[in-house]
C-alpha positions as CSV (number, residue, x, y, z in Angstrom):
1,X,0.0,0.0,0.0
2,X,1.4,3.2,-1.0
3,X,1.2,6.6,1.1
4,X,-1.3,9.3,0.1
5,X,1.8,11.5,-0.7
6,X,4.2,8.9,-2.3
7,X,6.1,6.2,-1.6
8,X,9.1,8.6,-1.2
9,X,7.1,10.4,1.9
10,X,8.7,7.4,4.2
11,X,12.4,6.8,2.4
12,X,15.1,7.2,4.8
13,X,18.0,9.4,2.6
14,X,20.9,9.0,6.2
15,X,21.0,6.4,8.7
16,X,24.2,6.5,11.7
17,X,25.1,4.0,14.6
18,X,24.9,5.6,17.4
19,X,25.9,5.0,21.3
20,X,24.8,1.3,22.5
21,X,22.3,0.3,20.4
22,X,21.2,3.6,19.1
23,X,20.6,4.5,15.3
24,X,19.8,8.1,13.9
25,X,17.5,8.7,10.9
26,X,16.5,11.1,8.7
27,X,14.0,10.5,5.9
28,X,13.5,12.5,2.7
29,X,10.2,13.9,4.2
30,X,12.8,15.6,6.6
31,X,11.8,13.8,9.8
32,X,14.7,12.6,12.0
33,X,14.9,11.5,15.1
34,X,17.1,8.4,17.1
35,X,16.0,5.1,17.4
36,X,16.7,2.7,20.8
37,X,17.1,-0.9,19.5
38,X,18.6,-2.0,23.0
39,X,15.7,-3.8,23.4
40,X,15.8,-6.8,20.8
41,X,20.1,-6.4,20.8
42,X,21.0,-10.1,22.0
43,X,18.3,-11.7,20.9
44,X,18.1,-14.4,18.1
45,X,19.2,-12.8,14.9
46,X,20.2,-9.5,16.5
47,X,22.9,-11.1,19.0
48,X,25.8,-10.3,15.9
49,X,25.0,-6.9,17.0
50,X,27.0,-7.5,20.2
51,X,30.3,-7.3,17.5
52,X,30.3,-3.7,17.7
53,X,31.9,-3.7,14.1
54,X,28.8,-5.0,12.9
55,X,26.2,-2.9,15.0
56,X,28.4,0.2,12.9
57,X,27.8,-1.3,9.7
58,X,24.3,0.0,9.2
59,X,23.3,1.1,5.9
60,X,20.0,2.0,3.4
61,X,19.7,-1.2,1.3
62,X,18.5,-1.2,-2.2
63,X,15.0,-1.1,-0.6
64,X,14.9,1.7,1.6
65,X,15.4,-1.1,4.5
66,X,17.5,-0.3,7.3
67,X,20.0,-3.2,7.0
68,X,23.4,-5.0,8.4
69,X,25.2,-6.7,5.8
70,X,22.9,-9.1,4.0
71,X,21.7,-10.5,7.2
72,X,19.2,-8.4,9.5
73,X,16.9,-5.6,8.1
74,X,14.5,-3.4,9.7
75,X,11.5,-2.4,8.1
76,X,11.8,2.1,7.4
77,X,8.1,2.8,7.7
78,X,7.9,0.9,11.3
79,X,10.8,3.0,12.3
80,X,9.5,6.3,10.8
81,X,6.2,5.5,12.8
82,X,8.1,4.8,16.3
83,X,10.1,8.5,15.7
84,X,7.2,10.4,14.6
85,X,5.0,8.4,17.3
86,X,2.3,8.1,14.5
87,X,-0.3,5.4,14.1
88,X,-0.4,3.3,10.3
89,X,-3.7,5.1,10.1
90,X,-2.4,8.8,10.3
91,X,0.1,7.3,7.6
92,X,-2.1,5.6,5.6
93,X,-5.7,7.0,6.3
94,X,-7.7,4.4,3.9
95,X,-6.7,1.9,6.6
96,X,-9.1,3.1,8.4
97,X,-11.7,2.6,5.8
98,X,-10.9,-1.0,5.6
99,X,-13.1,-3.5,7.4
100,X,-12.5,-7.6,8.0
101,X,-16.0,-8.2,8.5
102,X,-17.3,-10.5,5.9
C-alpha cells in the first residue's frame, strides 16, 4: 500500500550507529529523530549486533530497509512511525476505511 503522498514520503536518505544500540535517521520527508534498539540487541538474529563492528555497519539497502550486511533488516516505515510516534492510520488514512468483516 502506497502513502497518500508517495512512496518517497517514508524513504530514509541518512541512517548513523549511534551510542549502544542507538541509530539516527533522517528521511527525505525531513523527519529525523534516534531510534533505541537495546531492546531486541541479544536476541536471536540480532545477538551479531554484540560485535560492535557489525552494530556500525548499518546502511540503506537497495530497498529503503535499514539493513546490516545481508543479514538483519529493519522495516523504514515501522521506524518512521516509532520517531514520529504516529499510528499506520495517520500514515495511511484508507486503513481506516478497511473492514474484516465478511
Amino acid at each position: 500500500m502506497s502513502s497518500p503522498t508517495g512512496s518517497a514520503r517514508l524513504r530514509p536518505v541518512d541512517v548513523e550507529p549511534r551510542a549502544g544500540f542507538c541509530i539516527w535517521l533522517r528521511y527525505e520527508d525531513g523527519v529525523e529523530g534516534e531510534i533505541d534498539l537495546s531492546d531486541v540487541a541479544g536476541r536471536g538474529v540480532f545477538a551479531a549486533w554484540l560485535d560492535r563492528g557489525f552494530f556500525e555497519d548499518v546502511r540503506i539497502g537497495e530497498l529503503g530497509e535499514i539493513a546490516w550486511r545481508n543479514e538483519i533488516d529493519l522495516c523504514p516505515e515501522a521506524l518512521y512511525l516509532e520517531i514520529t510516534g504516529k499510528s499506520p492510520e495517520d500514515i495511511w488514512p484508507g486503513l481506516r476505511e478497511r473492514s474484516c468483516s465478511a
